[in-house]
Every structure is written in C-alpha cells, then in structure tokens.
C-alpha positions in Angstrom: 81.5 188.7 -36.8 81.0 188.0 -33.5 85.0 187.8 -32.4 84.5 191.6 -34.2 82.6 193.1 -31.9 82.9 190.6 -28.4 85.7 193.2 -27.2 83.0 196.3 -27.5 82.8 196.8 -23.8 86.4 196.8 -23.2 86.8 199.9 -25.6 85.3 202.6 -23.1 88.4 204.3 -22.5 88.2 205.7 -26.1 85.1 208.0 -25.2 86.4 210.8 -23.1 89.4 210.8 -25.2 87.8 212.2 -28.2 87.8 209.6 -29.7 85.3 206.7 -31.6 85.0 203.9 -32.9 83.2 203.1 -36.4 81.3 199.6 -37.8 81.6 200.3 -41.6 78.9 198.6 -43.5 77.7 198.1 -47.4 74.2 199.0 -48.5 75.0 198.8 -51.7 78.1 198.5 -54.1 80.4 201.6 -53.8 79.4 203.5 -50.7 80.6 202.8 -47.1 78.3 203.9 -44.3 79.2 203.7 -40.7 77.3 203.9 -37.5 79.4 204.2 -33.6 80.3 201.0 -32.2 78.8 201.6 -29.0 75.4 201.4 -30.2 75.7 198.1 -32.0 74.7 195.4 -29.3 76.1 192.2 -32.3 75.7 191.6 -35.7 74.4 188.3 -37.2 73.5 186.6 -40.3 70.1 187.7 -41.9 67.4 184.8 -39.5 63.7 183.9 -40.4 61.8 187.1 -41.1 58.2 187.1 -39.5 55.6 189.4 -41.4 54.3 192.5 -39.0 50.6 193.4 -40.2 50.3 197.1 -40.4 53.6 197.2 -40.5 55.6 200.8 -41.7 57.1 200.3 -45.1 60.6 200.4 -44.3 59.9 197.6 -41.4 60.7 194.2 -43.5 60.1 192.0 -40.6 60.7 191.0 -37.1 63.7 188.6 -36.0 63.8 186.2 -33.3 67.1 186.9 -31.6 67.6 184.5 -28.7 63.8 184.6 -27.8 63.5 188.8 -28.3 61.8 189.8 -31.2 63.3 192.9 -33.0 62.0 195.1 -35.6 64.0 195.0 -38.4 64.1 198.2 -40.7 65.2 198.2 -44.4 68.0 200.9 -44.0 68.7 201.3 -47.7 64.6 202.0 -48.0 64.7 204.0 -44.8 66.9 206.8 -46.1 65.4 207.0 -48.8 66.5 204.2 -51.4 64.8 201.1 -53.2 64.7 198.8 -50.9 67.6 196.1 -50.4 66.8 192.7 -51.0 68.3 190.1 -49.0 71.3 188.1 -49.9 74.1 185.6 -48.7 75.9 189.0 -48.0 73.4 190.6 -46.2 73.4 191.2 -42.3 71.7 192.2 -39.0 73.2 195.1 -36.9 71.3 194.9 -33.7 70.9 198.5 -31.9 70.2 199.9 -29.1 68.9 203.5 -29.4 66.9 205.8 -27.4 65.9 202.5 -25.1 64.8 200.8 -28.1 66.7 197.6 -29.5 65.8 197.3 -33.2 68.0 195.6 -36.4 69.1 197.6 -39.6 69.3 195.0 -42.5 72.6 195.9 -44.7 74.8 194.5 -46.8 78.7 193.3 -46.2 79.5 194.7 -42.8 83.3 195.3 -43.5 85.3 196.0 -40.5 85.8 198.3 -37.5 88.1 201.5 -37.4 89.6 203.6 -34.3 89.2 207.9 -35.4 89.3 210.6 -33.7 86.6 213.3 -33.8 88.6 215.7 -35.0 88.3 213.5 -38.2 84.7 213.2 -38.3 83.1 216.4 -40.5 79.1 217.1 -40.7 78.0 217.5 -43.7 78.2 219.7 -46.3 76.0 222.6 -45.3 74.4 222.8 -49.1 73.0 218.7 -48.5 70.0 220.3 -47.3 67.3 219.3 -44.9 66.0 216.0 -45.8 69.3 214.1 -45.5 70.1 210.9 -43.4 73.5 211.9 -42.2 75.0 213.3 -39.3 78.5 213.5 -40.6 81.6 212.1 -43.0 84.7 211.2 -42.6 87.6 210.1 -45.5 89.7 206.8 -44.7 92.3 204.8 -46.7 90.4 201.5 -48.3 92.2 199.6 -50.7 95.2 202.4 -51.6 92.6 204.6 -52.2 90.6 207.7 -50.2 86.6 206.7 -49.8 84.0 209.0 -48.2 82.4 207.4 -45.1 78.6 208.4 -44.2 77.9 208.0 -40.6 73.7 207.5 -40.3 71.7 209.6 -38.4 69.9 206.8 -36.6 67.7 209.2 -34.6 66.4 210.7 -37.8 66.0 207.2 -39.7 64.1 205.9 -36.1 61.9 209.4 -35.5 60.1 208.9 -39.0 59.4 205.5 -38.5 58.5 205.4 -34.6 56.9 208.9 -33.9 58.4 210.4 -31.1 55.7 212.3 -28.4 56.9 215.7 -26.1 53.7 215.2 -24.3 55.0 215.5 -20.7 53.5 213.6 -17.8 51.2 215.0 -15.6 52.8 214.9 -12.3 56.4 216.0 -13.5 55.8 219.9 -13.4 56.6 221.6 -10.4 54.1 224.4 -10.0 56.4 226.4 -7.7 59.1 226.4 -10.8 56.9 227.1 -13.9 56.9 230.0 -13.1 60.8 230.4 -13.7 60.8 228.9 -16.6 59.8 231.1 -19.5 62.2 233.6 -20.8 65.4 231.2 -19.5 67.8 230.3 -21.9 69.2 226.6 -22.7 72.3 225.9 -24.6 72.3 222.2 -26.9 75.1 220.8 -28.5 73.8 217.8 -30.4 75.0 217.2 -34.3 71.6 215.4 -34.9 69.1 217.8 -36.0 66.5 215.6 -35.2 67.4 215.6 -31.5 68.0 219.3 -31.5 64.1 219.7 -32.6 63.1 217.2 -30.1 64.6 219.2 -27.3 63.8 222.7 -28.7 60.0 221.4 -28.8 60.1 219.6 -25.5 61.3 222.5 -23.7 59.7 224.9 -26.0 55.9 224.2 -24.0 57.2 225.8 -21.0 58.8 229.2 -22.5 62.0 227.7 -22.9 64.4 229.0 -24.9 67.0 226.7 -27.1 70.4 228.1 -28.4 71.7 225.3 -31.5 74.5 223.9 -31.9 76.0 220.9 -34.1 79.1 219.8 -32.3 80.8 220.4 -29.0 83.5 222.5 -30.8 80.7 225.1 -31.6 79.3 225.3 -28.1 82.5 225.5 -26.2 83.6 228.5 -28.8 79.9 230.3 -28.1 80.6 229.9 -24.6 84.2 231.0 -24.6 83.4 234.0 -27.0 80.8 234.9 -24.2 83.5 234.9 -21.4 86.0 236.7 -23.2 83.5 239.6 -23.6 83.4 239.7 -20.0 79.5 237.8 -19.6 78.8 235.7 -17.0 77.9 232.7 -18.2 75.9 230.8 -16.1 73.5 234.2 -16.5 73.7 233.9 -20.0 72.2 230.4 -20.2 70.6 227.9 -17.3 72.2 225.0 -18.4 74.1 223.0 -21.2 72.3 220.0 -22.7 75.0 218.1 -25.0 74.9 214.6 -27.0 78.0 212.3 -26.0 79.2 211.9 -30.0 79.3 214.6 -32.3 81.7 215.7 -34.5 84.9 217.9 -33.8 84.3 217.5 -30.0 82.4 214.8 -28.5 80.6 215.5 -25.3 83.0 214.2 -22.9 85.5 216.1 -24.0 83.5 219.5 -24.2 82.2 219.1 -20.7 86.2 218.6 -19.6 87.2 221.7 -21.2 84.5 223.5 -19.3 85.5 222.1 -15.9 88.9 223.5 -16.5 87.7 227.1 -17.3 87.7 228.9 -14.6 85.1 231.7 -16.0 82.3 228.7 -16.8 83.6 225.6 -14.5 80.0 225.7 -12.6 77.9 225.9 -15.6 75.2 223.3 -14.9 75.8 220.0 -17.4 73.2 217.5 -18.6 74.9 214.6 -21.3 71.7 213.8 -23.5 72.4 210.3 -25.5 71.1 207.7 -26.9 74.5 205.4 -26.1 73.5 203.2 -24.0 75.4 201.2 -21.6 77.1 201.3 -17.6 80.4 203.5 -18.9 78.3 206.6 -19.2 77.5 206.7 -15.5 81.5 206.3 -15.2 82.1 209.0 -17.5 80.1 211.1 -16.1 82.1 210.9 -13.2 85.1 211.2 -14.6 84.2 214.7 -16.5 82.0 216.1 -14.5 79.0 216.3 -15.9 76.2 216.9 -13.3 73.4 214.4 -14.8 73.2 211.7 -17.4 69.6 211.2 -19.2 69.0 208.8 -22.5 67.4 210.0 -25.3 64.3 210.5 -26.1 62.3 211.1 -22.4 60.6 214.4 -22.6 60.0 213.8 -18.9 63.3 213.3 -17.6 64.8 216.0 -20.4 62.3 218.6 -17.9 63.2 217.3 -14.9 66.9 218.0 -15.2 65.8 221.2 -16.6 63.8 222.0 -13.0 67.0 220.2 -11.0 68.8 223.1 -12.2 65.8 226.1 -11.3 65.8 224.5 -7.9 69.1 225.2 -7.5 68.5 228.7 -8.4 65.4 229.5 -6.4 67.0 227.9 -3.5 70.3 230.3 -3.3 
C-alpha cells in the first residue's frame, strides 16, 4: 500500500485541471466509498490500539504511528452504521484535515482512480439532511457499473470534534466593523457542513452568506449576474470557495473568473481543508488572492477585513 500512495505528491498537476484523484475503500461487503487522495498522508495495516478514557463512541483507539499518536475513528460507526470490527482485511487511512491528522479504520482499501469533476455528482437532493456524503460518482469494477460514495469528512470530523466560531479578541478591527453588516459574501463549498461553518462564523458580524454546492453553481450565479448588466464586485465583497467540489473544483472556477473580463477583480479566498505546499503554487497559478485552511474562524475574518480594507482605502 505504500508503493500505492508514495507518488501522491507528484500528482499535483491534476488539481487545476479539474481533475481528482480517488482512494476507494470497503467498509463493508458491496459498497465502495472513496475519499480525495490528497488528504490521505499513508495507509497501513490496523497497529496496537490504546483505549482513550472518555473517549467519543465512534473513537475506537489511538495508534502509535512512528511515535505520533492518532485518533482513530470507526468510520462505518461514524456515519451512522454498527460498528466495524477489525480484521486481517482491515486498514488505517491516515488524514490530514482541517490541521488535524486522525485515522479512519475501514476495510479492504482497493485501489486509486484518476476522474474528472465533471464525473463527480452530489447527491441526490431527496437523501436528505443527515447524510455523510458529499457526492457520487459511477466507475467500471469488474465488467460491471458500481456507485462510488465520496465521505464528507468534515461532517463525520464536526460531530465528533466540535468545531468553535468564537473569534479571538484582538482580530477585529474596530475601524471595519463597522462595514461589515449588510455586505454580501458568496461560498462555493459542496460540504454543507463547511457552508454552515462559514455562514455562522461570518454571520456574528452582519454578514451575509449566498450558498452554493459546487463551483459550476457559483460561476453560473455570477455570470447570470453580469449578463444582466450588475456589477459584480458590488453585488458581493468577495468569493470564499472549497478547492474540490463537484462539477468544478476551485481551481478551476477561480480561472474562469480571471478570464472574464466583467468579474476578473472579484476578490478570491480558496477555503480547504487539503493540506499541503501545492496550494500556495496553485494559488499562484489561478489567481486566487489568499489561501486559508479550514476550519480558523479567525483567519476566515481576517481575509474577510483584507478585502474591506481594500475598500475603505480607495
């Protein structure tokens, strides 16, 4: 498993190009789930579990991974099935989300597959609310079409480790508050999870948030405002969007902004939980104008008042 993911780093150039890359894992017998590559830091055999007192009931244990201990969470249990037991078959994937490193026990981790987001769909609009997916897609496995469930990690992650939109003292600027409530911010995120943490971060301080769940959505709001003949960089103060989401990832909906001419200097924030040095390069190569990881209430405002000082200033 390790010769499957030691070229992880080397894959960059896929994001930007709309395009992803998918671990497939077994939780059980007949379904295939599947979370991005690029949050997956290895996967390793099932080690000595240690007992966490007080622990939450979808933690089974912590692991000892090279002299790091990890929380490792029961995924089967944590969206909302019996709990999987462990077995010769059963693995580690070892995340990194939201600046937390933490492993999902599973079952046979099957292989890795290069899509495009164009094949990735979210899910069916009737699954309701208390779902643990953020999309599907259909692949070939054995001669035969099977429906892939991506996880919504942040959802599985913010009912386990309770996220906090308390915001630091010292990060409001008093001269800006001011501006704030009544402004509009667009979000393209396809986790509704981090949708609500944004909308109740920036909520406090009169914000308003406009949802959407992919970067297709967004840039068609935003086109369908231009076409009417709004300005808009007055319609909204700023995009916030997720890096992967379905139909359009980030990247690629922060390109086709740039080369708008009617929206090219709307202000752009990428908001992810993907960790690692090739977001500061892709940044750069689309244009965003700031890159801040998931969750950091503190941060999330401070690129909100980078942008309001830009305003006030001119």
């Amino acid at each position: 498993m390790a010769n499957l993911l030691e070229s992880v780093d080397l894959r960059t150039q896929l994001v930007g190009e709309n395009r992803l890359e998918l671990l497939l894992f077994r939780i059980n017998s007949t379904q295939l789930y599947a979370i991005n590559v690029f949050k997956v830091k290895e996967v390793v055999k099932v080690p000595h579990l240690s007992a966490m007192p007080g622990r939450h009931p979808c933690i089974c244990g912590v692991a000892n991974i090279r002299g790091t201990s990890i929380p490792v969470i029961n995924l089967r249990s944590a969206i909302g099935f019996s709990p999987m037991d462990i077995t010769p078959d059963s693995n580690l994937i070892i995340t990194e989300y939201n600046r937390s490193v933490q492993g999902f026990l599973v079952g046979k981790v099957e292989h890795i597959v290069n899509m495009t987001w164009q094949d990735i769909l979210p899910p069916p609009k009737n699954a309701g609310r208390n779902h643990y997916l953020t999309a599907i897609t259909r692949m070939e496995d054995q001669g035969k079409t099977t429906l892939v469930s991506i996880i919504d990690v942040e959802k599985v992650l913010a009912e386990i480790i309770e996220y906090n939109i308390q915001l630091s003292d010292e990060i409001l600027d008093q001269q800006l508050v001011q501006h704030m409530p009544g402004r509009k911010v667009l979000i393209a995120d396809d986790s509704p999870t981090a949708r609500r943490q944004v909308r109740d971060t920036l909520g406090q301080l009169g914000i308003e948030v406009i949802e959407t769940s992919d970067g297709a959505e967004a840039l068609a709001m935003l086109k369908a405002w231009a076409d009417s003949g709004k300005v808009v960089s007055d319609e909204i103060l700023m995009l916030i969007t997720d890096a992967e989401m379905p139909s359009m990832d980030g990247y690629r909906l922060t390109y086709e902004i740039r080369n708008d001419k009617r929206m090219a200097d709307l202000f752009i924030t990428l908001n992810t939980s993907l960790s690692g040095s090739f977001n500061n390069a892709m940044v750069e190569k689309v244009g965003c104008d700031k890159f801040i990881s998931k969750f950091q209430p503190d941060l999330l405002v401070e690129a909100v008042q980078e942008r309001l000082r830009q305003l006030v200033k001119a």
